[in-house]
PyMOL Python script that loads the backbone (N, CA, C, O; Angstrom):
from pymol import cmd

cmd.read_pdbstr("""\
ATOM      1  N   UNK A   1      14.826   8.444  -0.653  1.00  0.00           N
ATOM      2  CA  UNK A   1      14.105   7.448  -1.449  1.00  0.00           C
ATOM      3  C   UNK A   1      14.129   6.107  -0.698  1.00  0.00           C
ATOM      4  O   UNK A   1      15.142   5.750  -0.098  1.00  0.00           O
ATOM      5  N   UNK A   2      12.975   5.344  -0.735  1.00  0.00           N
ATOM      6  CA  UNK A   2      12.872   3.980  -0.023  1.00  0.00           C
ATOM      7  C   UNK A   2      12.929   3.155  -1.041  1.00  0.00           C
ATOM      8  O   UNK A   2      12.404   3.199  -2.154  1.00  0.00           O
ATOM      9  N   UNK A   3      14.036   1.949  -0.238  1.00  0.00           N
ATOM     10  CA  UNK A   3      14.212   0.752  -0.952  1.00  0.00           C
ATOM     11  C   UNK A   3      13.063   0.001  -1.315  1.00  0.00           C
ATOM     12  O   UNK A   3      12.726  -0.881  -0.525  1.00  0.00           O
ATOM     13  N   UNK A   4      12.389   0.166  -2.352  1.00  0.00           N
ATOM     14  CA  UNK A   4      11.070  -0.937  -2.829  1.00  0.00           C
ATOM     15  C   UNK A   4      11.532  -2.012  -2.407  1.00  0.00           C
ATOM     16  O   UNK A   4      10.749  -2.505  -1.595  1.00  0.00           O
ATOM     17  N   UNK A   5      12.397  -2.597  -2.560  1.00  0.00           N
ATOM     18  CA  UNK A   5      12.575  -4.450  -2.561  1.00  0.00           C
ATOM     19  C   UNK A   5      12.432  -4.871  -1.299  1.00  0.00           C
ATOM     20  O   UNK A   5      12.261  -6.039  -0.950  1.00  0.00           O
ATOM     21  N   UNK A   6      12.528  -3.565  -0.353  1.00  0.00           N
ATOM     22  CA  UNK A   6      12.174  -4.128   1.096  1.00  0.00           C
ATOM     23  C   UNK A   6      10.604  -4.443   1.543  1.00  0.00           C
ATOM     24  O   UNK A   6      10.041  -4.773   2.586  1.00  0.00           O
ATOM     25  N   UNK A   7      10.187  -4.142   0.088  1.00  0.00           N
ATOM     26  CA  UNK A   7       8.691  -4.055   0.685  1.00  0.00           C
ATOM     27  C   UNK A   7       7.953  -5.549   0.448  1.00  0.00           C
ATOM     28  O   UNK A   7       7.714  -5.900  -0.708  1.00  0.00           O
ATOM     29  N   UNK A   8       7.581  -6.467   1.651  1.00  0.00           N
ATOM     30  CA  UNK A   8       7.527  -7.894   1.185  1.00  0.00           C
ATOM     31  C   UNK A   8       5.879  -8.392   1.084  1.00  0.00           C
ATOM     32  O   UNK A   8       4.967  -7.960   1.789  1.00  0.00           O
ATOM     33  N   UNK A   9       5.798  -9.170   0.267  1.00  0.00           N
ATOM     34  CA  UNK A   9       4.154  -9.432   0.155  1.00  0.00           C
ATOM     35  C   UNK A   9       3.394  -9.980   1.886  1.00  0.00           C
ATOM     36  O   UNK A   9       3.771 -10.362   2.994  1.00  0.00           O
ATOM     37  N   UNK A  10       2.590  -9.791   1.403  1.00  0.00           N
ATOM     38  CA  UNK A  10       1.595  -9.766   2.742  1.00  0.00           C
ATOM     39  C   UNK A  10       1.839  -8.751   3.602  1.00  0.00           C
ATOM     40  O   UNK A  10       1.362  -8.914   4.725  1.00  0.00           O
ATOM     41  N   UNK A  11       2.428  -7.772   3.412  1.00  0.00           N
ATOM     42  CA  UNK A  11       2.904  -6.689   4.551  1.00  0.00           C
ATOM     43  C   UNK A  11       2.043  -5.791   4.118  1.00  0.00           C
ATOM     44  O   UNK A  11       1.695  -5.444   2.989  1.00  0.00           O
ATOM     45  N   UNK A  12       1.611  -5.314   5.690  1.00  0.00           N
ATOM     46  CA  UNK A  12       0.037  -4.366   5.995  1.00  0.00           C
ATOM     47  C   UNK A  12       1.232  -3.129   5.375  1.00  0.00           C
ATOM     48  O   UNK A  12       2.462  -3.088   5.388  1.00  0.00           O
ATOM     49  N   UNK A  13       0.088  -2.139   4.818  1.00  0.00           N
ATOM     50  CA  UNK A  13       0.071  -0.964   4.254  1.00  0.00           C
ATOM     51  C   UNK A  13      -0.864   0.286   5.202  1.00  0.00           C
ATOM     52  O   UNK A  13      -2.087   0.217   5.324  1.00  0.00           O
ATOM     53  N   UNK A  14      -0.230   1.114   5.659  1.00  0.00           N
ATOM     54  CA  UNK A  14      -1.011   1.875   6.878  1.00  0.00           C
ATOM     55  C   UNK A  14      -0.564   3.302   6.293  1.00  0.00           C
ATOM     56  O   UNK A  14       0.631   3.453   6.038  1.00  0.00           O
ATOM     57  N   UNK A  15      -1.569   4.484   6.039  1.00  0.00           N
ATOM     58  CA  UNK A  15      -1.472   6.005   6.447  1.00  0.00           C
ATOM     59  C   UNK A  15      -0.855   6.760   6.905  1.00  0.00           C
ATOM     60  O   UNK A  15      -0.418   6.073   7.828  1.00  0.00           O
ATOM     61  N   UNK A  16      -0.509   7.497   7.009  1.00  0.00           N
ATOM     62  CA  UNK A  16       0.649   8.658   7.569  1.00  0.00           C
ATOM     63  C   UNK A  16      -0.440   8.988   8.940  1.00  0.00           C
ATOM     64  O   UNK A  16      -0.158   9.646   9.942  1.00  0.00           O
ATOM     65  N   UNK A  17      -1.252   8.566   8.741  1.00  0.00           N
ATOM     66  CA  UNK A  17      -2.641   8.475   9.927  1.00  0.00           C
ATOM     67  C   UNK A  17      -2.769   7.075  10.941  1.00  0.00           C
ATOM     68  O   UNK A  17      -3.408   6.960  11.986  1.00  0.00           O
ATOM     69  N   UNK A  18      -2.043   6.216  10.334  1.00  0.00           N
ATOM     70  CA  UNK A  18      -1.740   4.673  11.008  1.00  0.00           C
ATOM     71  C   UNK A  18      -2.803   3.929  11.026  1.00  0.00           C
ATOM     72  O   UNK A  18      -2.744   2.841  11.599  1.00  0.00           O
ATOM     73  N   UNK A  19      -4.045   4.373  10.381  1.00  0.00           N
ATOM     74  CA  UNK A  19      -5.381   3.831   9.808  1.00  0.00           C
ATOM     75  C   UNK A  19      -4.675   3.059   8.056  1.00  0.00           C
ATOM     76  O   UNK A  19      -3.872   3.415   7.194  1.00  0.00           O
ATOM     77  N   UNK A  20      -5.756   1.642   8.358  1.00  0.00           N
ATOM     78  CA  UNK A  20      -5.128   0.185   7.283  1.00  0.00           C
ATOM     79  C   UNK A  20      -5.220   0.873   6.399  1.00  0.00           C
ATOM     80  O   UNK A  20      -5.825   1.931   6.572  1.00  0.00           O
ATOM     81  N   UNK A  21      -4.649   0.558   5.055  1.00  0.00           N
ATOM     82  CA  UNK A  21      -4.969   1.091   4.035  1.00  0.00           C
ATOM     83  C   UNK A  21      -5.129  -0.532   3.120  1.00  0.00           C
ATOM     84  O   UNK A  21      -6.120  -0.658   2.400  1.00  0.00           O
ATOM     85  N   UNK A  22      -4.301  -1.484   3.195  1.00  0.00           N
ATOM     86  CA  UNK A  22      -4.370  -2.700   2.445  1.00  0.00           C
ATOM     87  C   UNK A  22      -3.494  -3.754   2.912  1.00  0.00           C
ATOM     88  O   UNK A  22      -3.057  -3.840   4.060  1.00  0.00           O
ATOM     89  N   UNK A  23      -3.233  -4.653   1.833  1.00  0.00           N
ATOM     90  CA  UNK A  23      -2.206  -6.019   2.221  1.00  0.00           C
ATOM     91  C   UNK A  23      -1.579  -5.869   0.947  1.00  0.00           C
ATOM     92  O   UNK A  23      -2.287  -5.743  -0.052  1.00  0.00           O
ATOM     93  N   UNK A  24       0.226  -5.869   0.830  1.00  0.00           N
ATOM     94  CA  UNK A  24       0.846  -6.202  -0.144  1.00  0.00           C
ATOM     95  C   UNK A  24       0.561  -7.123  -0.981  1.00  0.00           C
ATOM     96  O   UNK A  24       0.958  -8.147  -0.425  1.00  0.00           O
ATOM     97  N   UNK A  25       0.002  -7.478  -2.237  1.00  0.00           N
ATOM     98  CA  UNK A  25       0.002  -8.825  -2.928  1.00  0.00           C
ATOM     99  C   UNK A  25       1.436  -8.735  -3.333  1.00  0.00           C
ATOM    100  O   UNK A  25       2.220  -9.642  -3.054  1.00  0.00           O
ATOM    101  N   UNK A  26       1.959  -7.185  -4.274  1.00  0.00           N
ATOM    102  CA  UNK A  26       3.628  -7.431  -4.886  1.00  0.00           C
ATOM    103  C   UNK A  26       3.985  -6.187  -5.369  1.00  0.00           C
ATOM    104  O   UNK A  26       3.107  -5.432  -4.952  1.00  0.00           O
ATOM    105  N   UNK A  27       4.794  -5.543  -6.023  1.00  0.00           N
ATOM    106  CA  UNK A  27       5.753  -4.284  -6.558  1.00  0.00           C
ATOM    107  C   UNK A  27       5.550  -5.060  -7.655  1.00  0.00           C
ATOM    108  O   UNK A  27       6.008  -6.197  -7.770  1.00  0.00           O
ATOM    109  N   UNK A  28       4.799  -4.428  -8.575  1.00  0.00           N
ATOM    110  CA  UNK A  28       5.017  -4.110 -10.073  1.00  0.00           C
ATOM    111  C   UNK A  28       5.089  -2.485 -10.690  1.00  0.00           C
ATOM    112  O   UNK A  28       4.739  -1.447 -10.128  1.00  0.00           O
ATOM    113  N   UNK A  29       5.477  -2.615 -11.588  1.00  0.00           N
ATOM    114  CA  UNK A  29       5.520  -1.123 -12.642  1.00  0.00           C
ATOM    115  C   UNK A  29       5.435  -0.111 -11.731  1.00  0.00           C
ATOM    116  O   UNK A  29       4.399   0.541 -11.866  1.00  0.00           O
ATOM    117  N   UNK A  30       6.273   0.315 -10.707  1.00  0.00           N
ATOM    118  CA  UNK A  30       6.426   1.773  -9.794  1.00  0.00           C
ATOM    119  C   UNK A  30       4.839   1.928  -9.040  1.00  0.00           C
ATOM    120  O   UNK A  30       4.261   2.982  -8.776  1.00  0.00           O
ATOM    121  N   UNK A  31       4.235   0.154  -8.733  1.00  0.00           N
ATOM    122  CA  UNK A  31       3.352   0.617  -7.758  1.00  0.00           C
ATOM    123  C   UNK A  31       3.039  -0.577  -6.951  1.00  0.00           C
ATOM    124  O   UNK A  31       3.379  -1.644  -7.463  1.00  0.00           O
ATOM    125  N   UNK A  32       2.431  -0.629  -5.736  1.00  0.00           N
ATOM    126  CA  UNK A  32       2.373  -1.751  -5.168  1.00  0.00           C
ATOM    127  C   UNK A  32       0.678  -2.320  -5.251  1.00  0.00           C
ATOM    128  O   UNK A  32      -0.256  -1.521  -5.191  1.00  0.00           O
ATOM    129  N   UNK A  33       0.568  -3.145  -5.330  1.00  0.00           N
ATOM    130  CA  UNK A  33      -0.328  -3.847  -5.739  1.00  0.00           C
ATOM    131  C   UNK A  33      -0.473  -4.674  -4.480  1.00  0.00           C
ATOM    132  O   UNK A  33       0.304  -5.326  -3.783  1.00  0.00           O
ATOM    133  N   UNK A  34      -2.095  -4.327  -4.449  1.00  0.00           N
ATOM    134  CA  UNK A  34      -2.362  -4.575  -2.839  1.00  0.00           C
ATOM    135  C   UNK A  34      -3.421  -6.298  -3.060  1.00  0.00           C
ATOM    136  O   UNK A  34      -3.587  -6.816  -4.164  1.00  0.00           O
ATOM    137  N   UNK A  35      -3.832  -6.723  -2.097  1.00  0.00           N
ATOM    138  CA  UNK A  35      -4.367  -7.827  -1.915  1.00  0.00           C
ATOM    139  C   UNK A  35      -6.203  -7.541  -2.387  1.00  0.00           C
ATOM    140  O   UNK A  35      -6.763  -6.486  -2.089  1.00  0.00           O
ATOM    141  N   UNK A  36      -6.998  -8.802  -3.223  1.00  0.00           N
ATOM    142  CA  UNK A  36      -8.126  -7.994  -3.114  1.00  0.00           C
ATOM    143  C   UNK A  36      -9.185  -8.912  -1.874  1.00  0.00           C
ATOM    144  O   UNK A  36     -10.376  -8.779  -1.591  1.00  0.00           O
ATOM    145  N   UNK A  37      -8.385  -9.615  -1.482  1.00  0.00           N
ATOM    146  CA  UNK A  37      -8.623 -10.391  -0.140  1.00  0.00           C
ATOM    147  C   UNK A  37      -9.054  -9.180   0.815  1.00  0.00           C
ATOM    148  O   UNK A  37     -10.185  -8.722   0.979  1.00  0.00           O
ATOM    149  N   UNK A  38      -8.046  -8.853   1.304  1.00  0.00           N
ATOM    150  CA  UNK A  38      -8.270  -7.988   1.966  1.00  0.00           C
ATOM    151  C   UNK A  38      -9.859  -6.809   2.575  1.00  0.00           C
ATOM    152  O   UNK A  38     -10.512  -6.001   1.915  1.00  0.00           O
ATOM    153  N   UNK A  39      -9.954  -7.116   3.681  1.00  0.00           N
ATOM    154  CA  UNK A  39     -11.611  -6.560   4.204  1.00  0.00           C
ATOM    155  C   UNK A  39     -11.658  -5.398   3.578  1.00  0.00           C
ATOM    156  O   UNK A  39     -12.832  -5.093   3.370  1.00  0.00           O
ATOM    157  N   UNK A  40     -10.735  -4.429   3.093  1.00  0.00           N
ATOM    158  CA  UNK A  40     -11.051  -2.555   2.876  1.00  0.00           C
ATOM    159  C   UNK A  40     -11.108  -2.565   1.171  1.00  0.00           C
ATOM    160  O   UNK A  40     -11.534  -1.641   0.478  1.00  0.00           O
ATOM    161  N   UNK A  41     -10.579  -3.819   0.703  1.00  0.00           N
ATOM    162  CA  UNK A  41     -10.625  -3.877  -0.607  1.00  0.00           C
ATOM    163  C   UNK A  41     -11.857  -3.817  -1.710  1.00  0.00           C
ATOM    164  O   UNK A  41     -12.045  -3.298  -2.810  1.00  0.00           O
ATOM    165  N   UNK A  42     -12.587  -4.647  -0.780  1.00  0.00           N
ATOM    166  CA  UNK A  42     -14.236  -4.840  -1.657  1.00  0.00           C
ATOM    167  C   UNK A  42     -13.645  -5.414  -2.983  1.00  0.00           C
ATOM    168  O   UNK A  42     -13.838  -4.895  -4.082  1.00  0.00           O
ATOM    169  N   UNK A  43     -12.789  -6.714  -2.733  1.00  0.00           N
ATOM    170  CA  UNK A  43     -13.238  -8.035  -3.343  1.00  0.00           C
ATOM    171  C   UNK A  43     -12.337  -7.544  -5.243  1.00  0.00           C
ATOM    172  O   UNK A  43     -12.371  -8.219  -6.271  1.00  0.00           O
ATOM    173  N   UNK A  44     -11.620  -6.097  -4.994  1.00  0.00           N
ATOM    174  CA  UNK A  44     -10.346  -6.013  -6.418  1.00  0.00           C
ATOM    175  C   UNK A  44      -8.985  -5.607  -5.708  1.00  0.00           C
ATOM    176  O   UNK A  44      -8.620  -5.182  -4.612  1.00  0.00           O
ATOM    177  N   UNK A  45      -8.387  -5.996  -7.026  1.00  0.00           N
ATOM    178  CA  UNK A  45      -6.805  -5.650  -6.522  1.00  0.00           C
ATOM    179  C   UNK A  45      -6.540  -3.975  -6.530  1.00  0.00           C
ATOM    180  O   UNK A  45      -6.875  -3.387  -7.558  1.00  0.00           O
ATOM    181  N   UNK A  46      -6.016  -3.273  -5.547  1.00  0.00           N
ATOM    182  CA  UNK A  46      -5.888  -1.712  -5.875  1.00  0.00           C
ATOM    183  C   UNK A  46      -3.962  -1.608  -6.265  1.00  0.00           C
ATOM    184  O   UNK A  46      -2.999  -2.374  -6.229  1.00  0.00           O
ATOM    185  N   UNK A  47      -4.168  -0.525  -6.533  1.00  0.00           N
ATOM    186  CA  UNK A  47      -2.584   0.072  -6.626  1.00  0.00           C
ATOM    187  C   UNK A  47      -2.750   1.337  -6.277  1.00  0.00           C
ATOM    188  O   UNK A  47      -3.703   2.116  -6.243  1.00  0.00           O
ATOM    189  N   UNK A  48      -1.109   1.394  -5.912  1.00  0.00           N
ATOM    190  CA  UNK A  48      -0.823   2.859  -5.086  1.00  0.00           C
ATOM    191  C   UNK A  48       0.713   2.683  -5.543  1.00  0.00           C
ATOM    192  O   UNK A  48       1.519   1.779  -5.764  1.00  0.00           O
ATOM    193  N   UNK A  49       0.622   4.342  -5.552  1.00  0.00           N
ATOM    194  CA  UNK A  49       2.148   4.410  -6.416  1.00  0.00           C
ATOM    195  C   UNK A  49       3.809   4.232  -5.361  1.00  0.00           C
ATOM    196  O   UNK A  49       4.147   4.795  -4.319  1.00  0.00           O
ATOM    197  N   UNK A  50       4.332   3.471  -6.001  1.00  0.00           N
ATOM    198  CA  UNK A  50       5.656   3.587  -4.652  1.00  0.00           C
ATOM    199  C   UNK A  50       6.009   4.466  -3.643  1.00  0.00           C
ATOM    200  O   UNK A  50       6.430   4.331  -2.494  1.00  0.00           O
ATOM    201  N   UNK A  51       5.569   5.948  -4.782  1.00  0.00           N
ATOM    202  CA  UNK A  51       6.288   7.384  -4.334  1.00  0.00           C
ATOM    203  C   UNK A  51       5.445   7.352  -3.478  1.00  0.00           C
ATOM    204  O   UNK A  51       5.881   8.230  -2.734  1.00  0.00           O
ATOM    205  N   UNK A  52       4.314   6.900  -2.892  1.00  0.00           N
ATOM    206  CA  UNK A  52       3.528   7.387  -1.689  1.00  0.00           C
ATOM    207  C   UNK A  52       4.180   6.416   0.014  1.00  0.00           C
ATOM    208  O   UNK A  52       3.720   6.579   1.144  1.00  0.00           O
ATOM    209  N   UNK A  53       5.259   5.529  -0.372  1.00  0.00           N
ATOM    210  CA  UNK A  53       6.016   4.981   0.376  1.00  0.00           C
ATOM    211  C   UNK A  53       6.614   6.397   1.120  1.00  0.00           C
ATOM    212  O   UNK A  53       7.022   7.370   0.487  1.00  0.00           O
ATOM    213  N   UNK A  54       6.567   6.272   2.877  1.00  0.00           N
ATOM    214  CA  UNK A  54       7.485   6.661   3.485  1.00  0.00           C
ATOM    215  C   UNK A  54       8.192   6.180   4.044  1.00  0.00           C
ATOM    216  O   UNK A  54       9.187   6.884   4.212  1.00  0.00           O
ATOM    217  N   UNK A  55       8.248   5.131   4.540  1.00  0.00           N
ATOM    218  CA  UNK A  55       9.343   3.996   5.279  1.00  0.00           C
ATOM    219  C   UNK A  55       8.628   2.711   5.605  1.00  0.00           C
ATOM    220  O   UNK A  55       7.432   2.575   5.864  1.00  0.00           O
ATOM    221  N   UNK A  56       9.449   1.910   5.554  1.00  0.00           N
ATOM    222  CA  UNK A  56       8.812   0.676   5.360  1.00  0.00           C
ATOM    223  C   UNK A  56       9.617   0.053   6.788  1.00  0.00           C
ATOM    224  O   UNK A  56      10.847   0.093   6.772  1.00  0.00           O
ATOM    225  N   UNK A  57       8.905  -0.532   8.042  1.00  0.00           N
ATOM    226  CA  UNK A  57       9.492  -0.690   9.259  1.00  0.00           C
ATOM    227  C   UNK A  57       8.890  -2.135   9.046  1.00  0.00           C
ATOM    228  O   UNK A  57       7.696  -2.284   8.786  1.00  0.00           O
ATOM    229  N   UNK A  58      10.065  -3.546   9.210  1.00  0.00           N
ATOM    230  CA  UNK A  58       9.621  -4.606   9.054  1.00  0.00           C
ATOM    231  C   UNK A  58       8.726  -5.497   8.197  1.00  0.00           C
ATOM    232  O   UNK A  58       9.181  -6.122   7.240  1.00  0.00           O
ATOM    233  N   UNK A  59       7.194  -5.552   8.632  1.00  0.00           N
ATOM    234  CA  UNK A  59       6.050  -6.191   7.995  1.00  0.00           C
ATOM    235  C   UNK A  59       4.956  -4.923   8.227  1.00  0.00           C
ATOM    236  O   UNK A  59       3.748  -5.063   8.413  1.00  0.00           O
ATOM    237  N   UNK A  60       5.908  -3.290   8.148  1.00  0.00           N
ATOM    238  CA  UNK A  60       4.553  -2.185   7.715  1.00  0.00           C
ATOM    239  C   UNK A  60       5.192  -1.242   6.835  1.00  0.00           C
ATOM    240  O   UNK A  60       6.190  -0.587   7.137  1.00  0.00           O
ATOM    241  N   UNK A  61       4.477  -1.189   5.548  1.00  0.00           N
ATOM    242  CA  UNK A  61       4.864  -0.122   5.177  1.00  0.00           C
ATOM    243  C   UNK A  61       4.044   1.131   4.873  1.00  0.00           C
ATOM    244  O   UNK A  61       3.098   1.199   4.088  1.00  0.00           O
ATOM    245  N   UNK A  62       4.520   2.036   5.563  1.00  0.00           N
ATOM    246  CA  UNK A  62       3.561   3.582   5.972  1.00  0.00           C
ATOM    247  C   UNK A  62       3.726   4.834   5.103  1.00  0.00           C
ATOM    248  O   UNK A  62       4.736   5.533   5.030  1.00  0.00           O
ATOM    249  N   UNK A  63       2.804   4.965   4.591  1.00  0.00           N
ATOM    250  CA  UNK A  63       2.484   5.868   3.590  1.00  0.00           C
ATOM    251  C   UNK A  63       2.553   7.596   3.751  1.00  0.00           C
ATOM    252  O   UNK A  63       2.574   8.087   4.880  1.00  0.00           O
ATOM    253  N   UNK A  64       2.575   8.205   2.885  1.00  0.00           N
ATOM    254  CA  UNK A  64       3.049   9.591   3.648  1.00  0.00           C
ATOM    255  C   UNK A  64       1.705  10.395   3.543  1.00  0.00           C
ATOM    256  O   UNK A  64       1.837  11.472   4.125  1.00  0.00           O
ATOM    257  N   UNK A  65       0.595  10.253   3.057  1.00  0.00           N
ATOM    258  CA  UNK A  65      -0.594  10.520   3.276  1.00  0.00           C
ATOM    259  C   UNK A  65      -1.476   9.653   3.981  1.00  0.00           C
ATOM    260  O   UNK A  65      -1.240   8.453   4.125  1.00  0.00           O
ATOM    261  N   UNK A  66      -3.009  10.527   4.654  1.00  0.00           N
ATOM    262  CA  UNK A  66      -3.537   9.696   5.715  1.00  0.00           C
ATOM    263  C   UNK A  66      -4.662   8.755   4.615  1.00  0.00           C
ATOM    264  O   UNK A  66      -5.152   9.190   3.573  1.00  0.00           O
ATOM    265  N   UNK A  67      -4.895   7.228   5.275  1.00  0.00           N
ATOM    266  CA  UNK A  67      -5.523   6.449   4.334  1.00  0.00           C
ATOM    267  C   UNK A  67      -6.375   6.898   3.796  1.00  0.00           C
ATOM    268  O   UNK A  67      -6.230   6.786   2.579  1.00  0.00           O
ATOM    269  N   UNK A  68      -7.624   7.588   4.198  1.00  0.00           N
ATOM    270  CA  UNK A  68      -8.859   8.209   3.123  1.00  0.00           C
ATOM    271  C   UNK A  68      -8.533   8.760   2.173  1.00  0.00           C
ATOM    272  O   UNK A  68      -9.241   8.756   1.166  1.00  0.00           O
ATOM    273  N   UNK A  69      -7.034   9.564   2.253  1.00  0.00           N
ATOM    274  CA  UNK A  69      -6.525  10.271   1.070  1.00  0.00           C
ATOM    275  C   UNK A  69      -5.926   9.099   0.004  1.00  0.00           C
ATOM    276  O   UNK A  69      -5.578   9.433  -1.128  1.00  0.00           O
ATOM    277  N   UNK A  70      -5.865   8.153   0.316  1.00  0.00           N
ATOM    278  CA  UNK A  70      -5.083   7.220  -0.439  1.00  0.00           C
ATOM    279  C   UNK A  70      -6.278   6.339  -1.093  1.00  0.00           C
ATOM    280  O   UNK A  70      -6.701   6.172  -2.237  1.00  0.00           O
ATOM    281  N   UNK A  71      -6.524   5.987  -0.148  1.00  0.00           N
ATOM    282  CA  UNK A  71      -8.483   5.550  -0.990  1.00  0.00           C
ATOM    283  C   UNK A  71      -8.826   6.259  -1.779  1.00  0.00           C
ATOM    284  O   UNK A  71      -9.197   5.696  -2.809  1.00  0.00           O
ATOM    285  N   UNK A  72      -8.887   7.464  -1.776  1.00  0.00           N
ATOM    286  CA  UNK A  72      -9.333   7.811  -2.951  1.00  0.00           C
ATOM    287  C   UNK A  72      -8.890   8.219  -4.162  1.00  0.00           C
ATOM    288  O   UNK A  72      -9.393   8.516  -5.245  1.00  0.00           O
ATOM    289  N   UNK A  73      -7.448   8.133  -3.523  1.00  0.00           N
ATOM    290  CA  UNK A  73      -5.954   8.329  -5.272  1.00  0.00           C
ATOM    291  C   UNK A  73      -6.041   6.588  -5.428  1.00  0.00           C
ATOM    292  O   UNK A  73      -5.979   6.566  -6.658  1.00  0.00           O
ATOM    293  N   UNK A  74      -6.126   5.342  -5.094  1.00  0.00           N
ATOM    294  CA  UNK A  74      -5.734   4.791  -5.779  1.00  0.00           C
ATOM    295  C   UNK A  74      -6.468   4.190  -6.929  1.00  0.00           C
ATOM    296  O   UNK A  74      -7.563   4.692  -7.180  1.00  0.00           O
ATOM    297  N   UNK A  75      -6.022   3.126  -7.729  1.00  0.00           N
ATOM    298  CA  UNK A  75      -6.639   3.007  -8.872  1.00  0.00           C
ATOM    299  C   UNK A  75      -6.780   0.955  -8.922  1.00  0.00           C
ATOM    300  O   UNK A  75      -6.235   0.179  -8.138  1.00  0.00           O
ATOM    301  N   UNK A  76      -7.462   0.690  -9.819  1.00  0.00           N
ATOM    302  CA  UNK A  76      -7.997  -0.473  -9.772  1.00  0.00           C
ATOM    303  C   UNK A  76      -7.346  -1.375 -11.061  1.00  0.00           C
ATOM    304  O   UNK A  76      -7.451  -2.601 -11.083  1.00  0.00           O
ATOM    305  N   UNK A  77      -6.678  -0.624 -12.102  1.00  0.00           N
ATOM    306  CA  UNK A  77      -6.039  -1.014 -12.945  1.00  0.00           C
ATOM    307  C   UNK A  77      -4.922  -0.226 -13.541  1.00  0.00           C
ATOM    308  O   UNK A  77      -4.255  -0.700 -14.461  1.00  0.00           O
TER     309      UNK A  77
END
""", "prot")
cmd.dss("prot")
cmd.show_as("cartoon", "prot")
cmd.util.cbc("prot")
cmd.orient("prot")
């Protein structure tokens, strides 16, 4: 299990594929809540669930599925 609290805002979010997936805005309710700044966002905030955390190395934290798969599990509210 990965330490959530290591996971710090503004830190890129990348694929088990190493293709972007988003920008941390913060960890709420067992999901991270991404930036809607962000170019892949199209202008809303997304979420993706913690459990899709595989290790979080510095300012990346890398997901255990590849991003298209995650694009299309995550959710907008």
């Amino acid at each position: 299990m990965v330490d959530v609290s290591q996971i710090k805002e503004h830190a890129d979010v990348v694929g088990s594929d190493g293709a972007h997936v988003g920008t941390v805005d913060h960890v709420e309710h067992g999901e991270i809540k991404l930036t809607r700044k962000d170019p892949d966002a199209g202008g809303l905030h997304h979420f993706i669930p913690v459990d899709f955390v595989q290790s979080i190395d510095g300012n990346t934290v890398r997901l255990d599925r590849p991003a298209d798969e995650v694009k299309r599990e995550w959710s907008t509210s």
